[in-house]
C-alpha positions as CSV (number, residue, x, y, z in Angstrom):
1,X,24.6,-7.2,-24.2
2,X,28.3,-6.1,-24.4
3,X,30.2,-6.0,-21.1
4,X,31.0,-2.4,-20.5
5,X,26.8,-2.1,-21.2
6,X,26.2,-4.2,-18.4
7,X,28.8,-2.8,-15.9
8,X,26.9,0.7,-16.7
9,X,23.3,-1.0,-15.8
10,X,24.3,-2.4,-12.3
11,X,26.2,1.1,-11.7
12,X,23.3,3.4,-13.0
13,X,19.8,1.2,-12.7
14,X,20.9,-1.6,-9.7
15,X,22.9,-0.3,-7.5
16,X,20.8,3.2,-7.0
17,X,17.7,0.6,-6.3
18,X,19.8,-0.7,-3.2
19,X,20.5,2.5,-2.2
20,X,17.5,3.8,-1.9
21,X,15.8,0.8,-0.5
22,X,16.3,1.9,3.2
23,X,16.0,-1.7,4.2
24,X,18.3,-3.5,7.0
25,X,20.3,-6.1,4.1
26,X,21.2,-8.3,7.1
27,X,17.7,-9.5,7.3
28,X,15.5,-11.8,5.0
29,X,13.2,-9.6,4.9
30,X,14.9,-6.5,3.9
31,X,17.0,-8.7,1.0
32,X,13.4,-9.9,-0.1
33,X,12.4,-6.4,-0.4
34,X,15.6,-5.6,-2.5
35,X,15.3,-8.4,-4.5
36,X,11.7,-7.4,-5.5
37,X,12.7,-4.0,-6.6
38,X,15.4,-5.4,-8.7
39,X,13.1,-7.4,-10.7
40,X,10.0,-5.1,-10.6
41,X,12.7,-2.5,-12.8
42,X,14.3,-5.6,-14.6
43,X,10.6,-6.8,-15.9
44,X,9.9,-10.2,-17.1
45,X,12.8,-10.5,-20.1
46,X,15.4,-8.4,-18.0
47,X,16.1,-6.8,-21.7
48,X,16.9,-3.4,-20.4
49,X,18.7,-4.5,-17.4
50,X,20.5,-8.1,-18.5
51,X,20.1,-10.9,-16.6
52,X,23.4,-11.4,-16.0
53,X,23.6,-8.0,-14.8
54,X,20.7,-8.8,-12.2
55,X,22.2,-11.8,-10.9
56,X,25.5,-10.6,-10.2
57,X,24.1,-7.9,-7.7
58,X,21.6,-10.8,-6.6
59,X,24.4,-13.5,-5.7
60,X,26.7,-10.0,-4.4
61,X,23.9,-8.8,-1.7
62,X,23.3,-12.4,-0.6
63,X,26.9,-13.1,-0.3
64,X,27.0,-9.9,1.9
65,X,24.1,-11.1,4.2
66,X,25.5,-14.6,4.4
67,X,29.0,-13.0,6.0
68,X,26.7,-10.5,7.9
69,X,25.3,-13.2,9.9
70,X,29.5,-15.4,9.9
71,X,27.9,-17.8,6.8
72,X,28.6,-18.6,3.5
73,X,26.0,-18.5,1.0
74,X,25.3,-22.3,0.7
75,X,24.3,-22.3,4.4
């Protein structure tokens, strides 16, 4: 999947899915819940969305939740 095709997914099919969530991102649960609505629209093969896609807004939102809590993602 070319580049500028990716950048469009996580800005058109991701990032409204976090949006919309209505979750609180700063707990486990609420990234869980995220996290579940990015692979239920990703489906098994992530062909439409691109795993790379996926995992960049993955690693992103966990990143935020890590510094959230004064953390870095390894901890």
């Amino acid at each position: 999947m070319p580049v500028t095709q990716a950048v469009a997914n996580v800005r058109e099919l991701l990032l409204p899915l976090v949006r919309d969530a209505n979750v609180d991102l700063a707990t486990h649960d609420g990234l869980g819940e995220v996290e579940r609505r990015l692979v239920d629209r990703a489906g098994l093969r992530c062909a439409d969305v691109g795993a790379n896609a996926l995992l960049a807004v993955s690693i992103a939102l966990w990143r935020c939740a890590a510094a959230l809590h004064g953390m870095q993602l390894y901890e």
